[in-house]
N, C-alpha and C positions, 0 to 999 in steps of 0.2 A: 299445404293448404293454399288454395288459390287469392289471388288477391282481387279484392272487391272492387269494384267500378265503382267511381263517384255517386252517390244519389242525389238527381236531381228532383226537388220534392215538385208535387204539382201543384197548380194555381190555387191562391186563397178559394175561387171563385169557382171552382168546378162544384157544383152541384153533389149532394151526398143526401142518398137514398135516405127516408125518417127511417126505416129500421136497422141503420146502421148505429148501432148505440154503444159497440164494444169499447171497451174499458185500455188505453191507450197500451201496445203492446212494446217493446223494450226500446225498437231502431224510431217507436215515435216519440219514447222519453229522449232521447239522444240527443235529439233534435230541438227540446223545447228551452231555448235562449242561445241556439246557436248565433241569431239574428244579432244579437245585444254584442255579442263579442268583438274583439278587436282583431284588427286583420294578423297581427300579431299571435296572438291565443291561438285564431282557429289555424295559423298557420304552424304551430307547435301539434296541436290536435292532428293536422293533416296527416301528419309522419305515420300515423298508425287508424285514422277514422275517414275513411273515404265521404262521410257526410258532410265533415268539416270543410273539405276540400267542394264537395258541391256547392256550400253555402260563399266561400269567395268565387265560383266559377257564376256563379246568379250578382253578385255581388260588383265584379269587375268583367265580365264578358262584353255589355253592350260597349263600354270606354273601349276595349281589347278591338272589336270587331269595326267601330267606330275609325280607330287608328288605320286597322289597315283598308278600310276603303279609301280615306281620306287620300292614304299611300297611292292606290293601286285604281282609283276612279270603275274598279271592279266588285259588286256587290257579292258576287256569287265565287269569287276567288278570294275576298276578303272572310268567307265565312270558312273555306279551308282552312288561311292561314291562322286564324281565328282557335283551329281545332289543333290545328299544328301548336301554339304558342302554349294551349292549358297542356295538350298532351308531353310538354319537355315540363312545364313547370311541375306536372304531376309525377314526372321522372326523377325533377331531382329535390323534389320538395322532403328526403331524408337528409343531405347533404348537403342544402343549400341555407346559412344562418340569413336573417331576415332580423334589422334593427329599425328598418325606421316605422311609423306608425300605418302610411298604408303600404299592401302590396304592389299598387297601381306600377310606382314608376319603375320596379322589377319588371314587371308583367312586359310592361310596353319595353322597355328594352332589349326583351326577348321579343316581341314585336318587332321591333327597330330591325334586328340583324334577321329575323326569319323574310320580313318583306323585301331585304335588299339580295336576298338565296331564294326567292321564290321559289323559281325553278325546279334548283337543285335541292332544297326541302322538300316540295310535293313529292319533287319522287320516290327519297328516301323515306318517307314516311307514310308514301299510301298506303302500302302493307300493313302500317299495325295500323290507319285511320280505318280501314276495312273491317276492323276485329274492332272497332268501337261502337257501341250503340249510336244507333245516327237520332240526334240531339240536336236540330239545326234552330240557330238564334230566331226567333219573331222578327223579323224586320217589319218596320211599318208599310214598306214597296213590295207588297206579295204580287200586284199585279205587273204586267209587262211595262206598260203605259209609265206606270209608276218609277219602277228599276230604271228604267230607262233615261225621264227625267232627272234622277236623282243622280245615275254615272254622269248625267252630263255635265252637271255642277259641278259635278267634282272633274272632272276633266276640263273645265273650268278652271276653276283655282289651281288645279296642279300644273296644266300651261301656264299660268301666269309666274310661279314659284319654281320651274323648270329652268329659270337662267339663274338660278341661282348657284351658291357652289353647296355638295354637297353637305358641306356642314352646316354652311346656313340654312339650308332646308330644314334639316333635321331638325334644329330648334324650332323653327316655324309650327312645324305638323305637332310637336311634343307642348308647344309654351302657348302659342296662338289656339291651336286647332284642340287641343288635346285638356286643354287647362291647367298644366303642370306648372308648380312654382321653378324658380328655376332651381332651387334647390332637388326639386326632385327629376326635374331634366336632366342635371347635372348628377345624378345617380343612375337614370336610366341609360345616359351616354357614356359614363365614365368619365368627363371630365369636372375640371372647376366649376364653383357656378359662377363668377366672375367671367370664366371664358361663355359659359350659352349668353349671359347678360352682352356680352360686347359682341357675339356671332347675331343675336337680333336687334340688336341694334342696327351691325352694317346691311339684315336685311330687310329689316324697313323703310333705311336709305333707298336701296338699289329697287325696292317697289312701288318709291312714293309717285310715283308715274305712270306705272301702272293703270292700263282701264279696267283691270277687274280686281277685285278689292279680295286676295283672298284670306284675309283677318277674319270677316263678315262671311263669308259662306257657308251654311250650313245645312245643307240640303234634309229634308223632314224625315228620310228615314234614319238619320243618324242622331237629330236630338233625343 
């Protein structure tokens, strides 16, 4: 039997005809407290409920896509990698145990390593992304005018964060940009969190000179 694609449910707010009165049918019982759950639970759920897995994809996707813009000053290459990061978690979400209470700093560490493989990810993976239902995030910058202004910010702060060394950055986009404790930085990096604590440290040093502030940047379509 084939295996089911995520369902992503639709907006509270879509409209529904008054003679739609029927009486809730099995895949919409499935559904009712999926929200209430913990990133935990549903990610036990995932192993065998592709609903489960749509509800942390609604749950954590704008953080997911957020990350790699920040990464990539790319709105529209952030929403790839965006599709690339759920499509390995949905890969290995039978084999992969999951302990701490969110999914987030999993998520973004497969973030972390797919933005620094762009490349060589897109390619390997357009093939099944083609055979995916195309599901692309809402960004608030639907228009050009908008896209536009929003990569720049972000091209922006990432010049400014570009003399850094690569591990310093990394913490920056993960702890600054990203909101992560550093406990869970230090999960999504693999190391100490004593080590992200002393790697932002020295790169708040090496920025405090800096004429553009990028702690504070947050361009509109990614709050």
């Amino acid at each position: 039997m084939a295996t089911r694609k995520p369902h992503i449910r639709p907006s509270s707010v879509m409209p529904v005809a008054r003679y739609d009165r029927r009486e809730p049918q099995l895949r919409d019982r499935t559904l009712i407290g999926m929200d209430s759950r913990s990133d935990l639970e549903l990610w036990r759920l995932a192993r065998a409920d592709p609903d489960a897995f749509g509800v942390l994809f609604e749950r954590h996707g704008r953080a997911v896509y957020a990350f790699c813009a920040r990464r990539t000053a790319d709105l529209a290459l952030a929403q790839d990698l965006t599709s690339i990061v759920f499509l390995e978690a949905w890969r290995c979400r039978k084999r992969t145990e999951i302990t701490s209470d969110s999914l987030l700093p999993w998520l973004l560490g497969i973030a972390h390593n797919t933005v620094r493989n762009a490349h060589r990810s897109r390619r390997r993976h357009r093939a099944a992304l083609a055979r995916l239902p195309h599901e692309p995030l809402e960004a608030a910058a639907d228009d050009v005018a908008s896209r536009i202004d929003a990569e720049r910010a972000l091209a922006d702060a990432l010049q400014a964060i570009r003399t850094l060394p690569d591990r310093e950055r990394d913490v920056v986009v993960l702890v600054l940009w990203s909101g992560l404790s550093y406990e869970d930085a230090a999960l999504a990096l693999g190391v100490p969190a004593g080590t992200v604590r002393s790697r932002l440290s020295r790169a708040r040093a090496r920025l405090s000179a800096s004429l553009v502030n990028p702690f504070t940047t947050t361009p509109g379509a990614l709050k």
